[in-house]
Backbone as CSV, one residue per row, in Angstrom:
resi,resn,N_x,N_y,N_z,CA_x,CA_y,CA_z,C_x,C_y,C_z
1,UNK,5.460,1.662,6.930,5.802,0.267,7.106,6.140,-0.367,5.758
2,UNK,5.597,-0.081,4.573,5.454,-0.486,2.963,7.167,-0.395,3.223
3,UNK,7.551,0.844,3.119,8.502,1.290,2.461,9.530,1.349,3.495
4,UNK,9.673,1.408,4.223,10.508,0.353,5.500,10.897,-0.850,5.054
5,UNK,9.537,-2.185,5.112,10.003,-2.999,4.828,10.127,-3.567,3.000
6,UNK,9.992,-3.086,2.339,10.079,-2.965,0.725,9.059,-4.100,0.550
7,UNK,7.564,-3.877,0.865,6.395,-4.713,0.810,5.326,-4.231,0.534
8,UNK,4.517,-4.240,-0.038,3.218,-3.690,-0.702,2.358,-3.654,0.745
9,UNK,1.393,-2.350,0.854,0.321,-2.747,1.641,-0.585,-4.425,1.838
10,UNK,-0.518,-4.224,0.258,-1.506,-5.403,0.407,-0.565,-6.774,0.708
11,UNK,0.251,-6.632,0.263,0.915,-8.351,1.458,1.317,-8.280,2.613
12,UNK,1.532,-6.907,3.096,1.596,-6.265,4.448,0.128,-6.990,5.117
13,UNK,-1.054,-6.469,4.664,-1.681,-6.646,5.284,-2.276,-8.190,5.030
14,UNK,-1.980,-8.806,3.566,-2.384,-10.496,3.887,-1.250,-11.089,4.528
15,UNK,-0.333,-10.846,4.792,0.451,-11.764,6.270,0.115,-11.586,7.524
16,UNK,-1.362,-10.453,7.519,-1.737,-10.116,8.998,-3.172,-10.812,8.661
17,UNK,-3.489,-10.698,7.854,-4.975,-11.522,7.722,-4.800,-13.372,7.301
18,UNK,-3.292,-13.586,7.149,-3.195,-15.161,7.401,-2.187,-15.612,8.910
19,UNK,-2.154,-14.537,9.885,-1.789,-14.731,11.010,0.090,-14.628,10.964
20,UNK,0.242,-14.489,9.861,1.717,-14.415,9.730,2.071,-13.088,10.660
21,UNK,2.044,-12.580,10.470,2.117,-11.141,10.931,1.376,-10.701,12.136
22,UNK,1.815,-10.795,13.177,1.067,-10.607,14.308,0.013,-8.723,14.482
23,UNK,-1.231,-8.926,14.395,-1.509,-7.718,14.156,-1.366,-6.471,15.253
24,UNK,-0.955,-5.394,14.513,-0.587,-4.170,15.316,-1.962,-3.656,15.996
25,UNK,-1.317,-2.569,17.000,-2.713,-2.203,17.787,-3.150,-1.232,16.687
26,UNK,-4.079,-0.672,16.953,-5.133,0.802,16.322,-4.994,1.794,16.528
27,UNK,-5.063,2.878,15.872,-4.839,4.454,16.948,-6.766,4.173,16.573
28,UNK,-7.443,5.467,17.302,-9.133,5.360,17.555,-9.232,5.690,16.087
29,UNK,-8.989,6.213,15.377,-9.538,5.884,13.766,-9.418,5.081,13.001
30,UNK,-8.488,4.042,13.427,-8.503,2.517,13.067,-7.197,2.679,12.203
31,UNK,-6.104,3.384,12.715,-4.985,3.091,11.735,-3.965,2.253,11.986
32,UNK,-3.057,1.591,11.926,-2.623,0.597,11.973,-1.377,1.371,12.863
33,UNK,-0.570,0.624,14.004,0.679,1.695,14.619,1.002,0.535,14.891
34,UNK,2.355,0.148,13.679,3.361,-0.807,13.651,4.574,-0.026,14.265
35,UNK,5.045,-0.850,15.303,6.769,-0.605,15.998,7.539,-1.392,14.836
36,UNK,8.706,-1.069,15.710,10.022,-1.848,15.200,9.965,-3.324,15.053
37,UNK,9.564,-3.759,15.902,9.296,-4.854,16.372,8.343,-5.391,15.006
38,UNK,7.619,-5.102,14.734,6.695,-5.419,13.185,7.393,-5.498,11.937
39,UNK,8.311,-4.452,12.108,9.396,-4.219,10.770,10.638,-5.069,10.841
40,UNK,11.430,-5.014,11.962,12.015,-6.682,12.229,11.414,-8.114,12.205
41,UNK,10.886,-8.159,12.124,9.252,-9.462,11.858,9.298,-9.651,10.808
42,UNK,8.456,-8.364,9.826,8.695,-8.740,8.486,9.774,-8.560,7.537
43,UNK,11.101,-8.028,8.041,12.337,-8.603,7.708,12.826,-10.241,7.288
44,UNK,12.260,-10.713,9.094,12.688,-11.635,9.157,12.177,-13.123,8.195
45,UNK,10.787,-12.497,8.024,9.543,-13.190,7.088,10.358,-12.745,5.802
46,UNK,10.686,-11.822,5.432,11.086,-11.534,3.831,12.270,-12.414,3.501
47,UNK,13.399,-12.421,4.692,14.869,-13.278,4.212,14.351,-14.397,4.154
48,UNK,13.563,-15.304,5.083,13.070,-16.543,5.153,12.291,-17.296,3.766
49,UNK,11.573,-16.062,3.055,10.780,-16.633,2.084,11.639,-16.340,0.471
50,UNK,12.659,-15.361,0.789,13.426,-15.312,-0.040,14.449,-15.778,-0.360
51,UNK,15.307,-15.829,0.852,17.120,-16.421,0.911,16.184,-18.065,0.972
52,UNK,15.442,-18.852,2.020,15.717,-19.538,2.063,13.854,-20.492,0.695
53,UNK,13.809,-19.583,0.076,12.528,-20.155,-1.155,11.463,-20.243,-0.480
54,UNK,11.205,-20.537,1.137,9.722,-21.154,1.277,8.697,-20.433,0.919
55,UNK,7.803,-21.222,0.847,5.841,-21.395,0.152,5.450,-20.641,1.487
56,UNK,4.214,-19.521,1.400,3.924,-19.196,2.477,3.180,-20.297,3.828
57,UNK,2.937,-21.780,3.208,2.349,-22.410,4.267,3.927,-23.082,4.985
58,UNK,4.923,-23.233,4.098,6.598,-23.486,4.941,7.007,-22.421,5.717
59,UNK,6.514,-21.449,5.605,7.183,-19.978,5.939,6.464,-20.076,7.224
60,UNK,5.006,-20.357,7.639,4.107,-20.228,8.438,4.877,-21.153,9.694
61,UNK,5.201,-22.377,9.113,6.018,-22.987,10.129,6.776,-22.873,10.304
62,UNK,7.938,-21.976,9.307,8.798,-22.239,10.178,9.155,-20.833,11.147
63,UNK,7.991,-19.742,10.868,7.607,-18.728,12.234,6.972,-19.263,13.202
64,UNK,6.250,-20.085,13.031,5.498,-21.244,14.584,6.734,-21.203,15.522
65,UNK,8.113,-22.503,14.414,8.685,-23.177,15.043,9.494,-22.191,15.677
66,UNK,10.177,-20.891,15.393,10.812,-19.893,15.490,10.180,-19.065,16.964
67,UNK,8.700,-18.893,16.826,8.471,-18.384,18.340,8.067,-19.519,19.181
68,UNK,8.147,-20.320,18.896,8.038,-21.828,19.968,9.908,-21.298,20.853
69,UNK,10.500,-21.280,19.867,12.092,-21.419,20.074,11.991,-20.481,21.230
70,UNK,11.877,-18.921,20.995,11.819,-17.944,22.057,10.873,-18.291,22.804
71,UNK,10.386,-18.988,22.940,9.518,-19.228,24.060,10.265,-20.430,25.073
72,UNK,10.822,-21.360,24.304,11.549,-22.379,25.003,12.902,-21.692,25.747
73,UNK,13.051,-21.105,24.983,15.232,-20.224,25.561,14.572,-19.212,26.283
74,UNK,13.380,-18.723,26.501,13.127,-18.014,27.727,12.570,-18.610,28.902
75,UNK,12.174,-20.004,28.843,11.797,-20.997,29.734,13.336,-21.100,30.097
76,UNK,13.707,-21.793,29.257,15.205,-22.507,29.668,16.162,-21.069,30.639
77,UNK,16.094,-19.835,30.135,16.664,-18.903,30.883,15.930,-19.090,32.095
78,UNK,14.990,-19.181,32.567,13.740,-18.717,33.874,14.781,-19.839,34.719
79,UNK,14.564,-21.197,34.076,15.151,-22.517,35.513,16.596,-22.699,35.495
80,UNK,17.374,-21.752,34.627,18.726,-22.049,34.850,19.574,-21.706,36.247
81,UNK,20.080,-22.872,36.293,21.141,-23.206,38.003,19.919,-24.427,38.419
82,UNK,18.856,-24.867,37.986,17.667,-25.798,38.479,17.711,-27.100,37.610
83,UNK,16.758,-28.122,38.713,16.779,-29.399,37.829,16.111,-29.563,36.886
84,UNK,15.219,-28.836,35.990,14.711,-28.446,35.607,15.710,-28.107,34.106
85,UNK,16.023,-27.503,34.718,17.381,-26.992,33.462,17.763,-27.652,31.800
86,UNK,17.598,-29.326,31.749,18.081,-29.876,31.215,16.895,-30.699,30.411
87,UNK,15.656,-30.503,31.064,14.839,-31.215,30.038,14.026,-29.571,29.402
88,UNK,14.793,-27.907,29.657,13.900,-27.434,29.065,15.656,-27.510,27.834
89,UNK,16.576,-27.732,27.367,17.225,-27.530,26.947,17.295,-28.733,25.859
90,UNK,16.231,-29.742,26.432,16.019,-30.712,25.419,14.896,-30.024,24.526
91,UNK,13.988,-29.256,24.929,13.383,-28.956,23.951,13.415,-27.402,23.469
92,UNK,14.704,-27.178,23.647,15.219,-26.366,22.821,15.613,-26.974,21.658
93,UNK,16.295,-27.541,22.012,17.113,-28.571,21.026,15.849,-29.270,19.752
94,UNK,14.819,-29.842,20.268,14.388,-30.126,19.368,13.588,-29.586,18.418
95,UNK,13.204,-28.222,19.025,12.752,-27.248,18.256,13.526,-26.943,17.261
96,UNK,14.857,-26.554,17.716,15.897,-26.145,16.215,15.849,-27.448,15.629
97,UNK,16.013,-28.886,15.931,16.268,-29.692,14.922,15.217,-30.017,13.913
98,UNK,14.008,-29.451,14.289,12.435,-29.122,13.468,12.978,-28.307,12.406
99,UNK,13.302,-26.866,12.842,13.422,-25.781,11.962,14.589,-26.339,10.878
100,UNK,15.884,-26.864,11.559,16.428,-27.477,10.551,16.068,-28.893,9.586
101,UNK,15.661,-29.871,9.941,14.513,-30.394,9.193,13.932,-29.991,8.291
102,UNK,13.143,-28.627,8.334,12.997,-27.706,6.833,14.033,-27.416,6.321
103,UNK,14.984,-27.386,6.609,15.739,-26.411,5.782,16.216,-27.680,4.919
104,UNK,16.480,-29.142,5.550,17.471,-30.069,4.803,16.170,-30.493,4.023
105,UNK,15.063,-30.318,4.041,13.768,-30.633,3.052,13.903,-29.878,1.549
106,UNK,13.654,-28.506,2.915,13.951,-27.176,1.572,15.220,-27.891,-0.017
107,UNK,16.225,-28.155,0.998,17.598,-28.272,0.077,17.603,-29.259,-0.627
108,UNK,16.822,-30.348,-0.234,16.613,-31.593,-1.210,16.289,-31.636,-2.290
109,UNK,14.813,-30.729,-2.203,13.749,-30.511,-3.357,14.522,-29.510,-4.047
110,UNK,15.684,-28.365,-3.666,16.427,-27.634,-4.858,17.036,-28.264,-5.290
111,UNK,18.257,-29.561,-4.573,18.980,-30.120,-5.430,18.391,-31.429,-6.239
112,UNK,17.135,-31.754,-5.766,16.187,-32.246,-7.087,16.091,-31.337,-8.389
113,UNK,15.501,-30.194,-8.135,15.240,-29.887,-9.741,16.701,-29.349,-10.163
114,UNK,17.531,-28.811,-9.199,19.353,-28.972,-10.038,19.513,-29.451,-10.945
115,UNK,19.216,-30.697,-10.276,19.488,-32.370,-10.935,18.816,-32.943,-12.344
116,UNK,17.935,-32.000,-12.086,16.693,-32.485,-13.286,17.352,-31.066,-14.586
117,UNK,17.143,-29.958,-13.819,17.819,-29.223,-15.174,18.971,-29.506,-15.678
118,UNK,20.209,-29.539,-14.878,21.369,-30.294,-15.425,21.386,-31.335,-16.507
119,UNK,20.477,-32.283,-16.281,20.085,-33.426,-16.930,19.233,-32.817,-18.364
120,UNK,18.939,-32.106,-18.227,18.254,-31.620,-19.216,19.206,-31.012,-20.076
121,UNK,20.015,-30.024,-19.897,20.898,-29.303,-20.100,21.680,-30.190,-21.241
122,UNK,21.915,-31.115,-20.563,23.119,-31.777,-20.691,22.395,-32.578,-22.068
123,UNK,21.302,-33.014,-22.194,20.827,-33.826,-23.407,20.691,-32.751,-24.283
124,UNK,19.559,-31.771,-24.191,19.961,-31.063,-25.028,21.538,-30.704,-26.199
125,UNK,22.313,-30.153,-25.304,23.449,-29.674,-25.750,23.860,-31.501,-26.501
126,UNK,23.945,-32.376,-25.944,24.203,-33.614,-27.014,23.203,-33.716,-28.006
127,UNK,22.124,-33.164,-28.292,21.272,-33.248,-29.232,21.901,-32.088,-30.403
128,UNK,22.051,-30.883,-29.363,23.279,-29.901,-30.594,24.338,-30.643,-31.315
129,UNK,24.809,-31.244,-30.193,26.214,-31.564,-30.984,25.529,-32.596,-31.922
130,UNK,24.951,-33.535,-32.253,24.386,-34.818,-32.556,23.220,-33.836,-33.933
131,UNK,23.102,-32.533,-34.142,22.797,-31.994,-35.189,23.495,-31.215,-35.709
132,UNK,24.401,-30.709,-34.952,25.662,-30.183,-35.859,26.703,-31.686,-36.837
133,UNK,26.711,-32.509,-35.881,27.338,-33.566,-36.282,26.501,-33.997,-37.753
134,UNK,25.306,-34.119,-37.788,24.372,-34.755,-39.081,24.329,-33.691,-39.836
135,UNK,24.202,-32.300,-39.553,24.738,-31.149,-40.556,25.967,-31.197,-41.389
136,UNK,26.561,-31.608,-40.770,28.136,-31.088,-41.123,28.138,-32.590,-42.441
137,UNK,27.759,-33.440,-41.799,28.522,-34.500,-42.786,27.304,-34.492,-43.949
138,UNK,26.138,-33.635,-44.000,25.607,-33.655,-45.385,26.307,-32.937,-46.453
């Protein structure tokens, strides 16, 4: 499973001891017998905390909000052609607009510190020029 999913035992096993990681069954000597299904999981946990930066307590939600989702689009599949139909499709809907909600959070707080290094950047390099400038004319 380590080397499948390019993850150390030990965060393998603290995303199963902070519930991230739904835990695998046992063979009778107590060894761990992860499917596919575990290794697509923590795929999906690795792009999430990587492509998209989150903190493992952002990451936590936004796997909540993620099997809330399959749980709602398999409701919403069960009553489709029913009246029913349209208020489970509302909360489909608002489930993704949760998950996206993080993400336009996520993107704020990057293009905050952007903003802040740029700014930084940018004084600096006028502080170069502004000591090359007092160099030059001694």
């Amino acid at each position: 499973m380590a080397k499948q999913s390019g993850l150390t035992k030990r965060t393998i096993r603290y995303y199963e001891q902070i519930g991230l990681l739904p835990s695998p069954p046992r063979s009778k000597g107590g060894i761990r017998l992860y499917s596919q299904e575990h290794i697509d999981f923590l795929e999906k946990i690795t792009n999430a905390k990587e492509v998209m930066g989150f903190s493992l307590q952002e990451l936590q939600q936004f796997i909540k909000l993620s099997d809330i989702l399959e749980l709602r689009k398999a409701d919403y599949r069960q009553v489709k052609g029913t009246s029913e139909q349209k208020e489970k499709l509302r909360k489909v809907v608002n489930t993704v607009e949760e998950q996206l909600e993080l993400l336009v959070q996520k993107k704020e707080n990057l293009l905050k510190v952007e903003k802040n290094l740029v700014s930084l950047r940018d004084r600096a390099k006028a502080a170069l020029v502004r000591f090359e400038k007092e160099k030059s004319e001694q």
